[in-house]
NUVEX-272472 format. One record per residue (C-alpha): x negated, y, z negated. Coordinates in Angstrom, 3 decimals, decimal comma, always signed. Layout:
# NUVEX-272472
{{X; Y; Z}} ...
END
This chain:
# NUVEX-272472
{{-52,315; +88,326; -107,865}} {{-55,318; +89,477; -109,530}} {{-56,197; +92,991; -109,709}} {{-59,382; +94,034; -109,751}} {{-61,372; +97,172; -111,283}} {{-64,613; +99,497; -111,395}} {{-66,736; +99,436; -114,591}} {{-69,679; +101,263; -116,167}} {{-72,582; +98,328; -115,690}} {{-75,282; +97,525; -118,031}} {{-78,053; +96,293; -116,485}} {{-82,239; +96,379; -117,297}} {{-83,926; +99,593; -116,053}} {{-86,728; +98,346; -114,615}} {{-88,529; +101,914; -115,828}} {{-89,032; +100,029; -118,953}} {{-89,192; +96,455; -118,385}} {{-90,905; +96,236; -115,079}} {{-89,740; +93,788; -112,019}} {{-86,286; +92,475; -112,825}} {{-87,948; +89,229; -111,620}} {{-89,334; +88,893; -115,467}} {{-86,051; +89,093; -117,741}} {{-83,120; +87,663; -115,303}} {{-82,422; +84,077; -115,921}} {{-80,098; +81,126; -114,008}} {{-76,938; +80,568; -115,819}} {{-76,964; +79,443; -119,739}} {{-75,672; +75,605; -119,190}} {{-78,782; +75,336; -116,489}} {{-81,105; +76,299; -119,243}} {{-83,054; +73,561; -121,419}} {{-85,536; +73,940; -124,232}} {{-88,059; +74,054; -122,141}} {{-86,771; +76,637; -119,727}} {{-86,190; +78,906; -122,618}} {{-89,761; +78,603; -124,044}} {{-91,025; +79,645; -120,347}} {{-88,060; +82,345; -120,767}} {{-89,545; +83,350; -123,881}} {{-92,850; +83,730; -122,998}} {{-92,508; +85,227; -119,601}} {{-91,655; +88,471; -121,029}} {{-90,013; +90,081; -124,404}} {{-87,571; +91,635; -123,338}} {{-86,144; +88,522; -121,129}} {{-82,249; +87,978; -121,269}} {{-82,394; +84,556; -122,515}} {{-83,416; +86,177; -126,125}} {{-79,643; +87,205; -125,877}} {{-77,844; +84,241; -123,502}} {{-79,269; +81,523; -125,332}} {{-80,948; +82,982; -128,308}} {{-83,209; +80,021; -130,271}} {{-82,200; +78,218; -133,349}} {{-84,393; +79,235; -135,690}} {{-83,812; +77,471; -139,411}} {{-82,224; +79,738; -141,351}} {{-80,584; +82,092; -139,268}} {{-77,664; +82,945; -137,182}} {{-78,863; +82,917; -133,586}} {{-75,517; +84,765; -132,397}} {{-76,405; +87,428; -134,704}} {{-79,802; +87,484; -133,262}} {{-78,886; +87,984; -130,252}} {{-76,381; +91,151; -131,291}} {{-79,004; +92,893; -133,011}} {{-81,449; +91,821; -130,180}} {{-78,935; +93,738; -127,824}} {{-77,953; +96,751; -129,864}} {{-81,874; +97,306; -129,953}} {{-82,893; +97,046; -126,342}} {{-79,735; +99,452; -126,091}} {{-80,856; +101,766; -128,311}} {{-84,360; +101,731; -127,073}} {{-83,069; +102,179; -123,450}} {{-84,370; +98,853; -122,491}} {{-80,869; +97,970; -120,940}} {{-78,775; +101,109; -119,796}} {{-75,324; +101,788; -119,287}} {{-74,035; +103,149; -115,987}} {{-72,229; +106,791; -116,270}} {{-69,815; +106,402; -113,837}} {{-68,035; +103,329; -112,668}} {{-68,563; +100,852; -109,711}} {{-68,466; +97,781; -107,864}} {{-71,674; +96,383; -106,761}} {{-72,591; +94,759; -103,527}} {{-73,938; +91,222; -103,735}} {{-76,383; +89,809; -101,314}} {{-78,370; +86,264; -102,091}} {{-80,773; +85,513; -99,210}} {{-82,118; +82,266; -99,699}} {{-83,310; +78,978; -98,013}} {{-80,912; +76,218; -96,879}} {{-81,469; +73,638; -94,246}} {{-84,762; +74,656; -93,152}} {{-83,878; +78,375; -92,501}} {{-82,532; +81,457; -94,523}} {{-78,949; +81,914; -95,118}} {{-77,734; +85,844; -96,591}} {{-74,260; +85,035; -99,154}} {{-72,701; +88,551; -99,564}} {{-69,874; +89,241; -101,952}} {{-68,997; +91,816; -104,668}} {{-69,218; +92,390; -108,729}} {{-65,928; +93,935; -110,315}} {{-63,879; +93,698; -113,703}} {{-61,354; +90,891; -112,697}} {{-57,405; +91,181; -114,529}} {{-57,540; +88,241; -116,478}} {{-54,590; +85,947; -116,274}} {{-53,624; +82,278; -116,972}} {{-53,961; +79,211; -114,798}} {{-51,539; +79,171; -112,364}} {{-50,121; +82,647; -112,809}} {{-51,472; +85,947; -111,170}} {{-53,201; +84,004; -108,331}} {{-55,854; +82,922; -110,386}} {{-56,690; +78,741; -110,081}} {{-59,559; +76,289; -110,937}} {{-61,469; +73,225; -110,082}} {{-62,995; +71,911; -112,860}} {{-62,429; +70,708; -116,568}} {{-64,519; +71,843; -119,663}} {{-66,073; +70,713; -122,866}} {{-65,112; +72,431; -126,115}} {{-68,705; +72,592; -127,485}} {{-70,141; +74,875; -124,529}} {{-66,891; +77,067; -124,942}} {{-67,291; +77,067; -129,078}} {{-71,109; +78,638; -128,302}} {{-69,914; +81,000; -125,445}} {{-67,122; +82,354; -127,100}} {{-69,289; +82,652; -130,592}} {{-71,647; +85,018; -128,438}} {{-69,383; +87,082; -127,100}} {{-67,576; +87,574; -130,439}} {{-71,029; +88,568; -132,026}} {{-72,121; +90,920; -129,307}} {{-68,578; +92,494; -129,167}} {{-67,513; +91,676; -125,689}} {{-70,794; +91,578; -123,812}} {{-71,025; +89,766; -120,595}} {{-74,175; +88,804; -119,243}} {{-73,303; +86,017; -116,696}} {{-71,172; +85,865; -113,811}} {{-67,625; +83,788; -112,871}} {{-67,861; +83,060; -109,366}} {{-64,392; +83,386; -108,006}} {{-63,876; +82,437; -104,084}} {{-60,810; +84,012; -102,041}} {{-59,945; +83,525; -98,548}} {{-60,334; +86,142; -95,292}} {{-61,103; +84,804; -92,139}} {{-61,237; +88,496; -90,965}} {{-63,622; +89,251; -93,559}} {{-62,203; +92,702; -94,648}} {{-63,991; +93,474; -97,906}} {{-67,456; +92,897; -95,730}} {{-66,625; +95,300; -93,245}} {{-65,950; +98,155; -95,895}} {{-69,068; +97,284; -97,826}} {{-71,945; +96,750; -95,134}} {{-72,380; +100,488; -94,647}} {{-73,571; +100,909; -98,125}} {{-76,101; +98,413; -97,677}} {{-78,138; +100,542; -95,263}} {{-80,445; +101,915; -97,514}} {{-82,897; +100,348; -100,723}} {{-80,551; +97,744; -103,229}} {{-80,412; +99,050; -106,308}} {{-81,463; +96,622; -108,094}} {{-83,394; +93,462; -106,501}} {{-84,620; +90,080; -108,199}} {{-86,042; +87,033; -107,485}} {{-85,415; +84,262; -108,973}} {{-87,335; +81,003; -110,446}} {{-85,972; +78,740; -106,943}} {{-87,886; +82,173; -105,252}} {{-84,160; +82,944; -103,456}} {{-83,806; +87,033; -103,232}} {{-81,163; +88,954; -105,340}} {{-79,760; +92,120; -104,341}} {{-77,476; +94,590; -105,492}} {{-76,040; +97,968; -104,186}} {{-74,476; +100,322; -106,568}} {{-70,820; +101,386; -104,723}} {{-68,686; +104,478; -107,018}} {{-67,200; +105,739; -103,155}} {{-63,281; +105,809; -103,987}} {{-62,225; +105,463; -100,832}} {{-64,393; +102,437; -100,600}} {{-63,177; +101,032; -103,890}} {{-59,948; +101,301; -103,057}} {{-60,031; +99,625; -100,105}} {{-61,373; +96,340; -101,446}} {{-58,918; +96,500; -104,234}} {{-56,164; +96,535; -101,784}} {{-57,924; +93,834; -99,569}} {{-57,947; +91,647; -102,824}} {{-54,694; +92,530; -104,397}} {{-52,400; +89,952; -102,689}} {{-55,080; +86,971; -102,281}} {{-55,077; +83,947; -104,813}} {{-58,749; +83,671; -106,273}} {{-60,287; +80,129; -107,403}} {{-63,192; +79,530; -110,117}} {{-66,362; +78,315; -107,718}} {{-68,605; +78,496; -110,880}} {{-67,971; +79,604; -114,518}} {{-64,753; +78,157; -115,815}} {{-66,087; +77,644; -119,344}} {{-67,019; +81,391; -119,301}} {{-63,515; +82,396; -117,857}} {{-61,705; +80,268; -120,606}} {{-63,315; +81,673; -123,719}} {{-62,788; +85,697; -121,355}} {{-59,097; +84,462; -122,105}} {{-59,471; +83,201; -125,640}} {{-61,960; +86,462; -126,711}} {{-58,537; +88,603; -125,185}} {{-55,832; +86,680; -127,260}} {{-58,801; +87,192; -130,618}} {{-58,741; +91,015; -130,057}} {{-55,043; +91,411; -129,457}} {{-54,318; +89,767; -132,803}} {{-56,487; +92,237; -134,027}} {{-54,960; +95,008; -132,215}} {{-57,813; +96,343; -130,964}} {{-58,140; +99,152; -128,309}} {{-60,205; +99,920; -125,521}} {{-61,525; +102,949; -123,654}} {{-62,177; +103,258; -119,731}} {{-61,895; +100,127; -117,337}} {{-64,224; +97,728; -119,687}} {{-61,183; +96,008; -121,501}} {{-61,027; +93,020; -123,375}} {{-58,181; +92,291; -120,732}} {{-60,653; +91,808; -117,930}} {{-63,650; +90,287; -116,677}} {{-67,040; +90,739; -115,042}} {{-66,762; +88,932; -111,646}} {{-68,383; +87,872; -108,349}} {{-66,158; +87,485; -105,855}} {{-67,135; +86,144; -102,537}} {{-65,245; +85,007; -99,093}} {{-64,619; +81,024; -98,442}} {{-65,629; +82,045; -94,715}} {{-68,787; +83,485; -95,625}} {{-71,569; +82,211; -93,481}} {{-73,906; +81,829; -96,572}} {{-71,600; +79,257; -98,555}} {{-73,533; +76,388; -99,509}} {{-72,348; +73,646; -101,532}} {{-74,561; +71,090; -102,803}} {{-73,441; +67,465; -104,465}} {{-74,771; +66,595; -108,117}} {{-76,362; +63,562; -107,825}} {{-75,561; +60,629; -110,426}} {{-77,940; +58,952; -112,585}} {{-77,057; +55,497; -114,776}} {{-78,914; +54,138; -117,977}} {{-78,884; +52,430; -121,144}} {{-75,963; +49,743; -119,779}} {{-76,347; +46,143; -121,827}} {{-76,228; +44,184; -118,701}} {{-76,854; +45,981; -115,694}} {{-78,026; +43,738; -112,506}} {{-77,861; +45,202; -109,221}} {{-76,771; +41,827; -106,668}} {{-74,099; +41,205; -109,147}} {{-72,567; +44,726; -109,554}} {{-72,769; +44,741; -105,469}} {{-71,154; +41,096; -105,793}} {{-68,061; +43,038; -107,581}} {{-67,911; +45,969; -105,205}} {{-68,017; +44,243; -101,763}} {{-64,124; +43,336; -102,336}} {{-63,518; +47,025; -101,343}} {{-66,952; +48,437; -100,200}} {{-69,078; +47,344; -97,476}} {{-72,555; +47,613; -98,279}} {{-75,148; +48,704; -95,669}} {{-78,796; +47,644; -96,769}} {{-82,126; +49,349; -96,271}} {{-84,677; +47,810; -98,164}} {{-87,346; +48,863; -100,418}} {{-87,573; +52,585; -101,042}} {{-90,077; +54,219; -98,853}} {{-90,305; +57,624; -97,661}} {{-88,703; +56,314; -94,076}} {{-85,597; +54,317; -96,243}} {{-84,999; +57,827; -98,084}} {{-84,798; +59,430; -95,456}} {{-82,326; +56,929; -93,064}} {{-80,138; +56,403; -95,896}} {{-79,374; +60,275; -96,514}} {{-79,065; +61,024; -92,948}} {{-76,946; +57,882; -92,432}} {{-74,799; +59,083; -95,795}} {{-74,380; +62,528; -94,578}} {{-72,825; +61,281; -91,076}} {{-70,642; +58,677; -92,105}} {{-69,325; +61,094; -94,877}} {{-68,047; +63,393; -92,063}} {{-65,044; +60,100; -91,247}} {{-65,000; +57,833; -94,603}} {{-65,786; +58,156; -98,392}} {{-69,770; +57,144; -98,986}} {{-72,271; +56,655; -101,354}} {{-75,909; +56,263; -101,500}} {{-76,702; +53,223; -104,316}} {{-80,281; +53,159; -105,137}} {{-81,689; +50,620; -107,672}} {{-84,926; +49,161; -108,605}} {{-84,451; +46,053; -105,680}} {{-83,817; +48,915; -102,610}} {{-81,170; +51,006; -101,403}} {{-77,731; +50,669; -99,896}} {{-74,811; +52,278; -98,543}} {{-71,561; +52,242; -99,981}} {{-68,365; +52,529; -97,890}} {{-64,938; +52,572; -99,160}} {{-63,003; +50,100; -96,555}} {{-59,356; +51,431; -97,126}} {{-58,867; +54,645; -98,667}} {{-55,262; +53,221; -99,353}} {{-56,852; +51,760; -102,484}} {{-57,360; +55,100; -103,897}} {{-53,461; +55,609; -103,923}} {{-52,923; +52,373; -106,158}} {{-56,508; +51,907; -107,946}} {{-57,099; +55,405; -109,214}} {{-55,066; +55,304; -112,286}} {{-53,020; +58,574; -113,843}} {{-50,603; +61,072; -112,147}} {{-53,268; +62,600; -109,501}} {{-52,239; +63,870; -106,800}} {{-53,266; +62,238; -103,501}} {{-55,449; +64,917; -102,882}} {{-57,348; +64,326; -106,201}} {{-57,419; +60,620; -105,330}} {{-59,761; +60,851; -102,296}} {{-62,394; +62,955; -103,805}} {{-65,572; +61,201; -103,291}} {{-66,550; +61,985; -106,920}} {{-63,129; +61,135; -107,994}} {{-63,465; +57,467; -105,903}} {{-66,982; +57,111; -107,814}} {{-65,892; +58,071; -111,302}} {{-62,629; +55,841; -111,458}} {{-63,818; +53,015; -108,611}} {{-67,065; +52,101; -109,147}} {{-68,423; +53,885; -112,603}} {{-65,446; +53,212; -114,930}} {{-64,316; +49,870; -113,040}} {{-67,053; +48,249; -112,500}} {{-69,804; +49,569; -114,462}} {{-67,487; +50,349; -117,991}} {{-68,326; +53,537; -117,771}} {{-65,383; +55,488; -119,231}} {{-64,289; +59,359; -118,670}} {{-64,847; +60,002; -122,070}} {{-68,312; +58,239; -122,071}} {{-68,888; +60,465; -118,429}} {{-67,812; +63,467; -120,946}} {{-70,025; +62,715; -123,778}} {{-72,621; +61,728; -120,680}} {{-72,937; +58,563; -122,182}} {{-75,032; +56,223; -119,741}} {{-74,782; +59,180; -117,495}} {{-77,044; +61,838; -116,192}} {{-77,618; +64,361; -113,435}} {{-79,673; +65,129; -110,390}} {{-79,505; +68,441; -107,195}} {{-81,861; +67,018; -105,222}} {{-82,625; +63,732; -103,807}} {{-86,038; +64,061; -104,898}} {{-84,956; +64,197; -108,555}} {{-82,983; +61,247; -107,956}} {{-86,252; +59,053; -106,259}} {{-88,399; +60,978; -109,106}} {{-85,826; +58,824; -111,753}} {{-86,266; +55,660; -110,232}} {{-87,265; +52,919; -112,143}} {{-87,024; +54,797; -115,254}} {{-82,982; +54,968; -114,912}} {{-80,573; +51,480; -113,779}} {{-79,090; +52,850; -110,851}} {{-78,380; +56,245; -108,666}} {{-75,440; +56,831; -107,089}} {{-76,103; +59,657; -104,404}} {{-72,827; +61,989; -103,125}} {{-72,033; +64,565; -100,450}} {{-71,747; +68,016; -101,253}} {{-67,621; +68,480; -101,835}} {{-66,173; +70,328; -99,322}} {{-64,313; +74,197; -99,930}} {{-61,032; +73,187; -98,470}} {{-61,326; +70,570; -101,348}} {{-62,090; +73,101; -104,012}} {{-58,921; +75,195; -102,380}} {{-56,735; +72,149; -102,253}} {{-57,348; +70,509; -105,835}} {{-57,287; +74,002; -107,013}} {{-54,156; +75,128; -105,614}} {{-52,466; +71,398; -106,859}} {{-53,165; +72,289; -110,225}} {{-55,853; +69,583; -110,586}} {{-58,712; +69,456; -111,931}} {{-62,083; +68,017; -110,806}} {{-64,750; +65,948; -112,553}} {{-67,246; +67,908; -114,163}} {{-70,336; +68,460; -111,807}} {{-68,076; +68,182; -108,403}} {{-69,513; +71,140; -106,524}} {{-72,613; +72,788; -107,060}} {{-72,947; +76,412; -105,780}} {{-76,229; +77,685; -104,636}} {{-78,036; +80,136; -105,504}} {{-76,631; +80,301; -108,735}} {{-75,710; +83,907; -110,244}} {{-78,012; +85,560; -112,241}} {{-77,668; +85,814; -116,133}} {{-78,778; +89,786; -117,163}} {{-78,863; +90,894; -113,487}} {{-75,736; +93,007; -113,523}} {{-73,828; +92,587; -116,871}} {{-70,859; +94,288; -118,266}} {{-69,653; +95,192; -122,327}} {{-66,289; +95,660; -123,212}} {{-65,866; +99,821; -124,322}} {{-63,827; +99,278; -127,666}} {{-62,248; +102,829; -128,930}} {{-63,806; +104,177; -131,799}} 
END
């Protein structure tokens, strides 16, 4: 089981840069060109100069961003902690019409493969976001400026309980971010403290929530420096990680779905693709789409999800309601060796049952999103229509589905589960200490 460690934090000191608010950003894959120019502009000394440096003609952006943070390092822009530490994690933000607090903690994780050391994940990767991460963290010699979310199970919520009482006072540091969600952090170097989380997390398996591209180059930069037999000082080694870790049973888990949008299909005509479906699916109309329709549908979606596999269909002719009629099919329909667990994903049912039989929409089209794009909210998806063929809206994947797949070895489609708030990039960061 993975063990986990203090570390000596870098992080902004807001002495020089003012409120964190201006240099912290969401993750790097969330970040388009445009978000970067508002990144850019918002203040010089932002993170994304380093996360997701530009590409200017003519230069190396990954050596940009080295020299970008061996200068704010040397002009005490961001600082290095003295003494190591786990930090307290709090995220208070806005969910179902009130305010929901997600508490976990930031430590150096042990890195280990797949399936060994207690470590499992959810989701497959792409080579070309892997080929820029791990090109970053090669130029900046081991620096980690965004999170892997890592879940683990306590119903008796043990690492909490140590934790809280550190909380009392002022976070030491304290962001908001561009959703306007609150993120806090509290500085913890109490040994006794430390020690007791450790032990708490010692014997629990751990599973990737968010970040597996990040935690698959972490392994890939460790096998790169022990080729090169490279050495390390203090806990920051190449052998570990910069984590969040946070409990399954938290009250503040929230799990959003990821929306799918269709385009550019040769044919593409909405009563005949329903024609096709409704030898499996029973469709449910609800007319034009109005404000009212949205809003049924959703509802409707959300409470017939709880008993059967659903999704929302919405197309330039109205909306509908797609319900699988026998999940049996999934057992003989879904091709490959899945296991049954796999199978009955509702994103699994879409991909293989309606988008790739029906529509021709392949996995490796889905991978080179081909046809395919992607929508959070509802209103994103209504915002879309006419200007994309068809919408297929999901519910949110559920954790004992994440634990399940995970745990089976399996591996989602990409965009399964969407974890909000996200981590912020440059908020709390870590650098591995190579010897000299």
């Amino acid at each position: 089981m993975p063990r986990i460690f203090p570390f000596r934090a870098l992080h902004f000191d807001p002495k020089r840069v003012g409120s964190l608010d201006q240099v912290v950003s969401q993750p790097y894959d969330k970040i388009n060109d445009a978000l970067r120019q508002k990144y850019y502009d918002r203040h010089p000394n932002h993170i994304v100069r380093i996360a997701k440096t530009k590409d200017d003609p003519g230069t190396d952006k990954y050596a940009t961003a080295a020299r970008t943070l061996e200068e704010w390092l040397a002009e005490k822009i961001i600082v290095r902690d003295a003494e190591p530490a786990i930090w307290i994690s709090h995220q208070i933000f806005k969910a179902e019409g009130g305010t929901r607090t997600r508490k976990g903690f930031v430590a150096l994780g042990e890195l280990a493969e797949f399936g060994k050391g207690g470590v499992h994940a959810h989701e497959k990767t792409l080579l070309a976001p892997k080929k820029d991460r791990f090109a970053l963290m090669t130029a900046t010699r081991g620096l980690t400026e965004g999170h892997i979310f890592m879940l683990y199970s306590d119903p008796k919520h043990t690492a909490d309980s140590v934790l809280d009482r550190f909380t009392q006072g002022p976070p030491t540091l304290e962001a908001k971010d561009d959703y306007g969600e609150i993120h806090r952090a509290w500085r913890v170097t109490d040994p006794k403290a430390i020690a007791a989380v450790q032990a708490d997390l010692a014997p629990r398996d751990i599973f990737i929530a968010d970040g597996h591209h990040r935690y698959e180059v972490a392994l890939q930069y460790r096998e790169e420096c022990r080729k090169q037999g490279l050495t390390c000082e203090g806990t920051e080694t190449y052998d570990r990680r910069m984590m969040t870790f946070i409990n399954m049973e938290d009250p503040g888990m929230v799990i959003f779905p990821t929306h799918r949008l269709v385009s550019g299909l040769a044919s593409f005509e909405p009563k005949a693709f329903l024609k096709r479906l409704a030898e499996h699916f029973d469709v449910r109309e609800f007319g034009a789409a109005t404000a009212e329709t949205r809003r049924d549908l959703m509802e409707d979606m959300r409470i017939e999800g709880q008993v059967r596999h659903c999704f929302g269909f919405a197309a330039a002719d109205g909306l509908r309601l797609l319900t699988l009629r026998d999940e049996k099919l999934c057992d003989t329909a879904i091709p490959g060796d899945r296991a049954p667990e796999w199978k009955r994903l509702d994103v699994a049912i879409l991909h293989s049952l309606i988008l790739d039989r029906v529509l021709g929409i392949t996995p490796e089209m889905v991978e080179r999103e081909q046809h395919m794009s992607y929508a959070r909210h509802a209103d994103e998806v209504w915002a879309a229509l006419p200007g994309v063929q068809a919408a297929f809206l999901l519910n949110p994947t559920k954790l004992r589905e994440v634990k399940i797949v995970s745990e089976k070895g399996e591996r989602m489609p990409q965009k399964s589960t969407d974890f909000y708030p996200k981590l912020l990039t440059g908020f709390v960061m870590n650098r591995v200490a190579f010897s000299r």
